[in-house]
N, C-alpha and C positions, 0 to 999 in steps of 0.2 A: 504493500500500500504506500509505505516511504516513496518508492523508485517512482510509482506513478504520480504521484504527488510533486518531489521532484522535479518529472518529466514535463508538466503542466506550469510549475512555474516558471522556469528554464525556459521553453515557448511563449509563455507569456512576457516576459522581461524582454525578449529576442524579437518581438512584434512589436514592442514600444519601446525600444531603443531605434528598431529599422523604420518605426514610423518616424519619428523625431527628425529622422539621418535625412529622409526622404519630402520632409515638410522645409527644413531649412534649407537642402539644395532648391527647390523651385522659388524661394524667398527673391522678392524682386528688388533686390539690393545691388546686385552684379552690374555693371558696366560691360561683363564679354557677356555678350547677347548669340544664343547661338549662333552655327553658323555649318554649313559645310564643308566651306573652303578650308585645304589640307595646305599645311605649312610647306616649304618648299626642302626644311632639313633633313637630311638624311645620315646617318650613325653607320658602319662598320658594328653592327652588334657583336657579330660571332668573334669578332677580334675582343671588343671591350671583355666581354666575358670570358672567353680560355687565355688570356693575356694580360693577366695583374701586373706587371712587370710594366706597362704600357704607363699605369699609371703614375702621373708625376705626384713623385714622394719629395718635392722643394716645396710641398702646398706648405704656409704658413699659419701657424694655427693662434690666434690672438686672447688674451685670456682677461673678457670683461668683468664679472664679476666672481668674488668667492664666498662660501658663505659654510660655517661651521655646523652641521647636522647633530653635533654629540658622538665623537669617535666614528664620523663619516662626513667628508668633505664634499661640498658640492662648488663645482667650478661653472660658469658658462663662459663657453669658447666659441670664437666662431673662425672661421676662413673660406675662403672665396671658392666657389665651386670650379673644377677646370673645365667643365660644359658650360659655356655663355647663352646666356636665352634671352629674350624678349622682356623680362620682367626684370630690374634690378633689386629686387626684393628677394625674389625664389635665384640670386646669384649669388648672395649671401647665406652662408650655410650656419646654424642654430646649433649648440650641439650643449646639453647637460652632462659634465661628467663627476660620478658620483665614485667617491677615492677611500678606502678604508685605511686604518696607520703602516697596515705592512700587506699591501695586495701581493697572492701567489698568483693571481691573474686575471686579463679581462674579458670581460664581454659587450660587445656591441649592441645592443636592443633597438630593433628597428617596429616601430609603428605601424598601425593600420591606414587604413583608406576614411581621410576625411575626418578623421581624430584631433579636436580639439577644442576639446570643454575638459570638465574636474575630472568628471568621472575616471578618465582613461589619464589621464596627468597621475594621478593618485593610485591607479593599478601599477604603474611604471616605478613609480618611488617607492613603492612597497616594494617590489620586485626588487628592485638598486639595494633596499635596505637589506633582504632576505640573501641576494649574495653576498653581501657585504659580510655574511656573517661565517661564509665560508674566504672571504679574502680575499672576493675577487670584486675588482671595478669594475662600473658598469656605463658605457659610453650612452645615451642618446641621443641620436641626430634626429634632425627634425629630416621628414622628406620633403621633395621636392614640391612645392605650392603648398605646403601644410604650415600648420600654425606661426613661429615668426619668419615664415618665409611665405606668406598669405600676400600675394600683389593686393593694393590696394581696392577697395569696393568687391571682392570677391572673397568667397567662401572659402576655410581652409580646404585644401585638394580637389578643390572645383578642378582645378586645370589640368591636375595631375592625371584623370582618366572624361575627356571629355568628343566631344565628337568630331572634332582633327585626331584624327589616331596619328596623324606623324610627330604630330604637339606629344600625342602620351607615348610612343615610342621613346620619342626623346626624352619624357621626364623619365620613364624607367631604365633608361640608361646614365641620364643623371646620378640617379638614384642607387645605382649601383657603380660607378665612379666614384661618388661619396662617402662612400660606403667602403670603397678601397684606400679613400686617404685617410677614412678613421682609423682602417685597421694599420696604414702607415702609422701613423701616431702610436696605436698603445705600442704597436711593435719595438718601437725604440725603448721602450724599461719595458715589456713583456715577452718572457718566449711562449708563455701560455697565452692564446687569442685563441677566443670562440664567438661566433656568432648567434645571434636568436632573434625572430622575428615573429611578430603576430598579423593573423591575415594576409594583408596585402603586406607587410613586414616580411612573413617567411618565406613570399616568393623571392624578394629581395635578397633576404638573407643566403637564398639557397644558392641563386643566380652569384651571388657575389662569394659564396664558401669552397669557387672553385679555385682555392689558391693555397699552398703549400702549407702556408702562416697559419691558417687557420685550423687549429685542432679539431673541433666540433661546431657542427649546426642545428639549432632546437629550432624547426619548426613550429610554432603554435599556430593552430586552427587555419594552416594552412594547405596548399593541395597544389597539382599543377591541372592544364587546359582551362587559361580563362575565358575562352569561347566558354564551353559549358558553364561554367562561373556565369558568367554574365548571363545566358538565357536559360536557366534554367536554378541557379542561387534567388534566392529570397530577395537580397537588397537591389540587386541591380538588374533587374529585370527589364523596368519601365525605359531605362538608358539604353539598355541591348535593344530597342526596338525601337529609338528613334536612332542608334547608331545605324542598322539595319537598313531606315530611310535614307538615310545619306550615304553609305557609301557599300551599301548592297553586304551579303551574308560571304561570298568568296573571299572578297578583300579583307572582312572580319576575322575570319577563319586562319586565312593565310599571315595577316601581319602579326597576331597573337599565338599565333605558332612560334612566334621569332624569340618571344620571350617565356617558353613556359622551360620551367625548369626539368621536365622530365627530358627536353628534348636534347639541353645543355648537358645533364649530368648520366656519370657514368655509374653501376653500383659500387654501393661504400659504405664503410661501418660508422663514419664519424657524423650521422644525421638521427636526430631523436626525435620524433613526430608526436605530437601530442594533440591531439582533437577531442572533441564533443561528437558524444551520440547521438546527441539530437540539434545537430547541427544545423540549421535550415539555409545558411549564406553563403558553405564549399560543400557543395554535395555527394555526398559520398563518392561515386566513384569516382571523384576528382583524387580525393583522398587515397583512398585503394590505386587508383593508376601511377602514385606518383609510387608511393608502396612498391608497388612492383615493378615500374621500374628502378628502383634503387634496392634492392633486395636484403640489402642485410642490416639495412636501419633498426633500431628499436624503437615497437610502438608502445603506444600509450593511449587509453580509450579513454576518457573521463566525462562521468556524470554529469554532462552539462551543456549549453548549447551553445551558442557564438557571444554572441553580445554578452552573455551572462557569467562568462572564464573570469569576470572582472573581483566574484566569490571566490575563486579560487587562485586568486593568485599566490598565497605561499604554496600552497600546496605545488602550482606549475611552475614557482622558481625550486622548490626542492627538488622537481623532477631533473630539471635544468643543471643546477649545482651538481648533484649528484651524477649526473651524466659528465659532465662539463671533467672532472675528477677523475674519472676511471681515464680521461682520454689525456688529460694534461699530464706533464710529466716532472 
């Protein structure tokens, strides 16, 4: 009776969070006014992703403010992303790094899609704090068009997946460029670096864990084929079908191919998957495909559904630390 109870609320909290997510993007605040017309940039994907080494490790990393947590430091840093875009706001890159007195090592936590209210602020610093407790620091970058990297008059990650797929190709290679100078950073005082990302985070994370440096990748509630994601997930459903209007279901197919991580990565033991059962936003067999192709991951099933992980975050940093451990050395 617990589980179905459970199950009920977990759905419940997941349809009024995706409502929320779904009422402030239509919010007529935006100055980008849809549109169809596809940017004219184009990215060497498969390069950025099997080629860490590409990325330039002179990025400068600037250190605004510090502030004392109680035997956990919190710094914000920022420096300039090496992909230039249209926005001088989302060029400037956000980043919280949270430092324990003697770190055995870090991890980078990358964010979801359109993340940025308390709620999910406060899942993150729990989580910072929960490693902290094992030793390790914890990086968070803001992504691309998210929170202080929000262009003016628009919504955080409005931009980041919108209906110029050349626009969000590029933010997700952004995104995972960025992603490679954080891990430059801890690199210099870490040999232990591990990655972790939630949702649209763990594709991130996964796309960006193909590089030597990086010991382990904790997935949360994430999968790969975000075709399927998109028409056939809970939250973005509505989007998949005016994307669909504009630039037809092939060219959908085809450009998000470029980024799914099952397509990038080869099997490997250094990847920890952690999902919800009753997940309604990566649906299952997004989850199981990425599974299998990566084969020797360890999984992890937990009682709970998307939006609603935000209960469980010690719990999904202990799964995390404890993984993070067996791999570091």
């Amino acid at each position: 009776m617990a589980g179905v109870t459970n199950k009920y609320l977990c759905l419940g909290l997941d349809k009024a969070i995706n409502f929320y997510l779904r009422t402030a993007s239509t919010v007529k605040n935006s100055i980008i006014k849809p549109t169809t017309k596809q940017s004219s940039k184009s990215y060497d994907i498969y390069r950025i992703i099997h080629n860490p080494e590409s990325t330039d490790d002179d990025v400068k990393f600037k250190l605004e403010s510090l502030d004392d947590l109680g035997g956990l430091t919190k710094a914000h840093l920022t420096f300039r992303s090496p992909i230039k875009t249209d926005y001088e706001e989302n060029n400037l890159v956000h980043v919280k790094y949270y430092t324990p007195k003697q770190p055995k090592g870090a991890v980078n936590l990358i964010h979801g899609l359109k993340e940025g209210f308390f709620i999910f602020d406060r899942l993150h610093e729990n989580i910072a704090k929960e490693f902290a407790k094992y030793d390790y620091s914890t990086l968070l970058m803001d992504l691309p068009y998210h929170r202080d990297r929000t262009p003016k008059k628009t919504l955080s990650g409005e931009l980041m997946l919108s209906l110029d797929l050349n626009r969000s190709l590029e933010a997700f290679m952004q995104a995972v460029v960025d992603t490679r100078c954080c891990i430059n950073y801890l690199s210099k005082d870490n040999k232990n670096v591990a990655l972790a990302g939630e949702s649209l985070g763990a594709i991130i994370a996964l796309l960006a864990s193909n590089d030597n440096r990086v010991k382990a990748c904790a997935s949360i509630i994430g999968g790969s084929d975000l075709y399927t994601m998109l028409f056939e997930g809970m939250t973005l459903r509505g989007f998949a079908n005016q994307l669909e209007n504009a630039v037809g279901i092939e060219k959908i197919e085809k450009e998000l191919s470029k980024i799914d991580p099952a397509v990038h990565l080869e099997p490997t033991d250094k990847v920890l998957m952690i999902n919800g059962i009753y997940d309604q936003v990566i649906p299952r067999k997004c989850v199981d495909k990425l599974a299998d192709k990566l084969q020797h991951i360890k999984r992890i099933d937990m009682e709970t559904g998307h939006f609603s992980l935000i209960f469980k975050s010690k719990e999904i940093a202990k799964h995390c630390a404890e993984f993070f451990k067996e791999r570091f050395t």
